[in-house]
N, C-alpha and C positions, 0 to 999 in steps of 0.2 A: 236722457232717461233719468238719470239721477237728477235733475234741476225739477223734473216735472215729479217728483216724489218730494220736495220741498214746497208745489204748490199747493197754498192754504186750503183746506173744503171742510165742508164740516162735515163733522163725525156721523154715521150711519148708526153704531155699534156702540155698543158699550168697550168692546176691545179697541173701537178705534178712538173712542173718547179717551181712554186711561193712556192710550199709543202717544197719543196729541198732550195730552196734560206730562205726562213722563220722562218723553226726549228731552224738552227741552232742558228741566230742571237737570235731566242726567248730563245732558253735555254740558252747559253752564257749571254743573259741580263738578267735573271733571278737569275743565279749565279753570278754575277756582281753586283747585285745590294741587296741580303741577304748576301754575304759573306764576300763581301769589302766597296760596299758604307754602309751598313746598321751597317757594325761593326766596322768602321772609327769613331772617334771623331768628333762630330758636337759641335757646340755653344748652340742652341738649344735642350735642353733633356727634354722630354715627361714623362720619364721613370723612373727619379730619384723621381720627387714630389711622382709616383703614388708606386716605391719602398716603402719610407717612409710613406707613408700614411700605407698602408699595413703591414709592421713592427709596428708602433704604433696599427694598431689596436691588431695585435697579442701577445704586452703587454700590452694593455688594459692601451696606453697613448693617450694623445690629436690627433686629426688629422685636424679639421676645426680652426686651428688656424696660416692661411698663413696671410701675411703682403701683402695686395693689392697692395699699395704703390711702390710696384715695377714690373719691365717688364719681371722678371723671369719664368716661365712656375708653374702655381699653382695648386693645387690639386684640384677639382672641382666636381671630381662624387658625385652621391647622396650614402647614405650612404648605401642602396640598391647595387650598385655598390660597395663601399669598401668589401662589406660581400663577394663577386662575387669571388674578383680581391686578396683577402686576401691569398691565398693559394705562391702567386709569392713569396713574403720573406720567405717561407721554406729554401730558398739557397740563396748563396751570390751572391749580386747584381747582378755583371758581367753575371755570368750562367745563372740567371734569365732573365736577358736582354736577352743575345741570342736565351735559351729558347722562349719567349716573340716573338722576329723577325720570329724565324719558326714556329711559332703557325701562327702569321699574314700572312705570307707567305702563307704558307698551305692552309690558308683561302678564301687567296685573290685567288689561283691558283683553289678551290676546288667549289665556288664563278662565277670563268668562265665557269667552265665546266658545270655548274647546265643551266648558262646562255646559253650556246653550244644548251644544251638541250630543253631549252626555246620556243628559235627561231628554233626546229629542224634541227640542226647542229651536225654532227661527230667529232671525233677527226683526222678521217681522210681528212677531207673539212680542205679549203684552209682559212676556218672563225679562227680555232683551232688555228694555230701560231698566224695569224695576231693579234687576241685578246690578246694574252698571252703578245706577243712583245709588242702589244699599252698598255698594262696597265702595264705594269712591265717600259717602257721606260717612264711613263709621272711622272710628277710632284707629282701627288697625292699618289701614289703608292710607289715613290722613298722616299719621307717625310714621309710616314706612318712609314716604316721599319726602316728608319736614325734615326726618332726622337723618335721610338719604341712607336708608338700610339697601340691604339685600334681599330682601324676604319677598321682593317680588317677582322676581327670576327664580327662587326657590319654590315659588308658588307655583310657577308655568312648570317648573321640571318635576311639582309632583302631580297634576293634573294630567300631564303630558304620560308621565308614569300608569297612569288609572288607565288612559284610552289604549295604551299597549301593552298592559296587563289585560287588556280584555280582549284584544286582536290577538291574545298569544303571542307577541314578538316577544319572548323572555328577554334574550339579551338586549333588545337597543329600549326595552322597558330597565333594567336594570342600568341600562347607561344614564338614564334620564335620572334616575332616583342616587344613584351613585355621583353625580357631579353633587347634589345638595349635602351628603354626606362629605365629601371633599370639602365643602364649606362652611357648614355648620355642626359638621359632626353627628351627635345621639339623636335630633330635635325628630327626625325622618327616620330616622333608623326601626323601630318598630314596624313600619309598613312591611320589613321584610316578613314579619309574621303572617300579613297577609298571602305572600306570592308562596308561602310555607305551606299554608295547610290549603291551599288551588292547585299544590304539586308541581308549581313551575320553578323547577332547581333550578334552571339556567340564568332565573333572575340573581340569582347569588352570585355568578361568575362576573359578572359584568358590574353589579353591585358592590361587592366588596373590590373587586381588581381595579376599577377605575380611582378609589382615590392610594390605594395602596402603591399604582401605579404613579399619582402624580406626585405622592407623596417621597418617593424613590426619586424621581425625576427632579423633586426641588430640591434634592439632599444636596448636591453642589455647588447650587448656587443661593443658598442660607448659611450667610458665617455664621449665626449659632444659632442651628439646627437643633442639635440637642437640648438648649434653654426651653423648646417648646415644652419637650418630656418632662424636665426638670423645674422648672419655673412657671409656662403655662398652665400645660394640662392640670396638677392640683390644683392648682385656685380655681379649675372649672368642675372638678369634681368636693369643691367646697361649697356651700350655701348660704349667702349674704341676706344680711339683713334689712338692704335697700335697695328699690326698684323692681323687686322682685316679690310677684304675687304667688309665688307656691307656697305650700304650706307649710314647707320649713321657715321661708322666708318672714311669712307675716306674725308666724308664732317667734321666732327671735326676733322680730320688732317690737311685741307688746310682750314678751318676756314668759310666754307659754311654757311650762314644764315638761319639759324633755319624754316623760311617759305619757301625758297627754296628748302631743303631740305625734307620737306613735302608735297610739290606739286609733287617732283620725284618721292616720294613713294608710294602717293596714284594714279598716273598714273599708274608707273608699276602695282600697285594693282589690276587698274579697267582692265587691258590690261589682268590679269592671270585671272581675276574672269570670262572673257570673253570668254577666254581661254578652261578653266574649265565648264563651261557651253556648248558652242558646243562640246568637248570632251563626255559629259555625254547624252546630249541630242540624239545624232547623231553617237557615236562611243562605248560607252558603249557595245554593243553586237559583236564587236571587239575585244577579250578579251585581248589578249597578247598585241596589240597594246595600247589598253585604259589603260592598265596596266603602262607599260612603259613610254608611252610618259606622262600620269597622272602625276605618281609617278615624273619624273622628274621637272614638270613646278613645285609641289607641291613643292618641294627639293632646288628650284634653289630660287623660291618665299622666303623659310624659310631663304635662306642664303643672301639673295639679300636683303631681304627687316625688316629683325630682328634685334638682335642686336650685333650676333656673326655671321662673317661667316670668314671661314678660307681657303686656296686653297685646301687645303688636303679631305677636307668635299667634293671635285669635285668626287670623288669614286662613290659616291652615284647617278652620273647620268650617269652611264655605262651606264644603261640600254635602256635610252633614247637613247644615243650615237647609239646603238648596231640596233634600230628601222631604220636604214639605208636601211636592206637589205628587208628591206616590201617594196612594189610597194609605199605607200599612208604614209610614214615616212613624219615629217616636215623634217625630215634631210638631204635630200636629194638635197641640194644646198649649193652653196658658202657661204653665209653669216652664215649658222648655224656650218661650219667647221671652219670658222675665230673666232668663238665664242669659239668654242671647243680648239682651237691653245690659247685663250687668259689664260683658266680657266685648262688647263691640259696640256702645255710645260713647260718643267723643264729650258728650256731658260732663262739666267736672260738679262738684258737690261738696267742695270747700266752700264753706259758710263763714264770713265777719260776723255774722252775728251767734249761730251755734258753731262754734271754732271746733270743740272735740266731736260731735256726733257729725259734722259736716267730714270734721279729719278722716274720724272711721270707716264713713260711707265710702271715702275716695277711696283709702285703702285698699278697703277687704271687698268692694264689690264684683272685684272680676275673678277675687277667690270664689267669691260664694257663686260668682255666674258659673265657671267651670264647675264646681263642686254640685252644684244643683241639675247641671247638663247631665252630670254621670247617674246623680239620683234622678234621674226624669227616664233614661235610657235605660235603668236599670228595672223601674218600676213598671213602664208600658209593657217591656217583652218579659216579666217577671208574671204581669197579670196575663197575660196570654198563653204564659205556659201553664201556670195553673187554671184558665178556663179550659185550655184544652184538654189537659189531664182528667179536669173532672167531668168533661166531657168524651171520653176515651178515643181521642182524637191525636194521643201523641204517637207522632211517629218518626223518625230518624231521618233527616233530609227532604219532611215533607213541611211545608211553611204551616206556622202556628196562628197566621191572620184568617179571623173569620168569611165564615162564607161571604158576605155583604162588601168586603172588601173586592172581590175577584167574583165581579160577575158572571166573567169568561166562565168560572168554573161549573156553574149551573147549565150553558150553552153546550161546553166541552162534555159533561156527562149523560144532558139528552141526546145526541148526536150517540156518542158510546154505546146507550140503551137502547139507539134503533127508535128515537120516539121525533124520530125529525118529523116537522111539523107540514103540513099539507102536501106529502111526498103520495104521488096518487102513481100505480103501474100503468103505463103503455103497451096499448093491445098490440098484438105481435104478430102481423100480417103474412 
């Protein structure tokens, strides 16, 4: 059966045309980008700090003891995380790396299809390549596997999180969102907001106890355990001036003054909090959408506006991205795709010949893509609430998308009226 789904025909459809031009390039980038970009030598290695961490803790030597001082990539999980990630040094480096790439891989691929599912999508829809292709070709995706991160297993366990936050499994949704906390720490953490105001406390039990638990668990076996508290944790709650597109980071790179830079932030702030409040107030019983487009402003907010944000962290607003094909998406216009082009092409835009405007573009682009996301979400559900207002159409938990959006609703309130259409009575014998 499957050999005879590889044999050639020609296309009927337009869906089977884009089906047939899609695959291939998707699976082709797919192995292009785990087998040669992802196992090529980069400058950048993710994977080495977090090899040796993992090796020390497995003989029970130091591991919270990197030299800030430098611009080298540093070991950073909580120790929660080392207990996790400790199994990788069973094998030598190399195998482990690899190993490592096809785990992420696997994830990130396993990750879409949950998402397929989501937005009630097949593998046979024309949604299936096109996904695999966009995320396997953009920036975030291509760096996770090159520089051998984590962030693809983070990706599955908050997708994973979404599908059982909506099945109601509170606790083994909190397990799922709680191991990426365990590992990353604050990056996820927000989402708790979400399972907050859906009323699902039990996400909190399992959410916070799992890494608090594993955290407990590796206290034994971390000779200095406490260096995390002491040594780690502030340098992560500090903001550097390199590698890092938040917008702490880019304004102490070009030397931005300290109250400028805090007007920007509490702007963008007031613009998500705003945000975040019509979402809730008005789209909440929206689930898949309030889900997504949520999770993503929450996400863009955390990296926009904290103290770490990195282009590769861009993974984590698939989902947003993916709210395209809803009638009532913010996504659904130019300016949110130029935003999407800023924070998820692998393009670089260093220039030999404009060396400064090439420099700046590289820069500041995935600032301005995040930053322009939050003004793009901010302004679509901003004008909706004021067309409906001035159309006296607001109401508390009822969706502010116009009628043309939701044609159901025009069906749903003939039927209500009693005006179903050629309903003729039966003589009654």
């Amino acid at each position: 059966m499957f050999l005879r789904q590889l044999e050639p025909r020609t296309a009927r459809t337009t869906a089977q045309v884009l089906n047939y031009a899609l695959w291939p390039f998707a699976i082709m980038t797919v192995i292009h980008r785990v087998f040669i970009e992802a196992i090529n030598w980069h400058v950048t290695d993710d994977y080495r700090p977090v090899y040796n961490a993992s090796l020390a803790f497995l003989n029970h030597q130091p591991i919270y003891n990197a030299n800030f001082d430098s611009t080298d990539p540093h070991y950073l999980y909580m120790p929660s995380g080392t207990l996790l990630i400790a199994p990788l040094a069973i094998i030598d480096p190399e195998k482990s790396r690899w190993c490592f790439i096809l785990l992420n891989a696997a994830a990130i691929i396993l990750a879409g299809y949950l998402l397929l599912r989501l937005f009630k999508f097949t593998l046979s829809s024309v949604a299936a390549p096109a996904l695999l292709l966009g995320m396997f070709a953009s920036e975030t995706v291509t760096n996770t596997l090159a520089f051998s991160n984590i962030n693809g297993v983070l990706f599955l366990c908050m997708v994973v999180f979404f599908h059982l936050l909506l099945q109601r499994r509170d606790l083994w949704a909190g397990v799922a969102l709680g191991l990426t906390l365990a590992v990353k720490g604050p990056l996820l953490a927000p989402l708790l907001l979400i399972a907050l105001v859906r009323g699902q406390w039990k996400v909190f039990i399992t959410a916070l106890g799992v890494p608090v638990a594993l955290n407990l668990l590796a206290w034994p076996f971390i000779v200095d355990y406490a260096q995390f508290w002491k040594h780690t944790l502030p340098y992560l709650l500090e903001s550097r001036d390199y590698f890092n597109s938040a917008i702490v980071g880019n304004a102490g790179y070009y030397g931005v003054a300290d109250w400028l830079t805090w007007i920007i932030r509490i702007a963008m702030a007031v613009m998500v909090l705003a945000t975040l409040w019509i979402l809730y107030r008005y789209y909440r019983d929206d689930e898949v959408f309030f889900l997504c487009t949520t999770s993503g402003v929450l996400i863009t907010a955390t990296m926009l506006l904290g103290s770490l944000g990195q282009q590769y962290y861009s993974m984590f607003l698939i989902p947003i991205i993916l709210t395209v094909v809803q009638k009532n998406s913010v996504m659904r216009n130019w300016p949110a795709w130029l935003a999407v082009f800023g924070f998820m092409s692998y393009d670089k835009w260093l220039s030999d010949r404009w060396q400064d405007i090439g420099r700046t573009l590289e820069y500041l682009r995935v600032t301005f893509g995040w930053g322009l996301l939050l003004i793009v979400a901010f302004c679509v559900l901003g004008d909706r609430y004021l067309t409906a207002k001035r159309e006296g159409r607001l109401v508390a938990g009822k969706s502010l998308d116009p009628a043309w959006m939701h044609p159901e609703w025009a069906s749903g309130a003939s039927a209500r009226n009693g005006r179903a259409k050629d309903t003729v009575a039966e003589p009654v014998s």
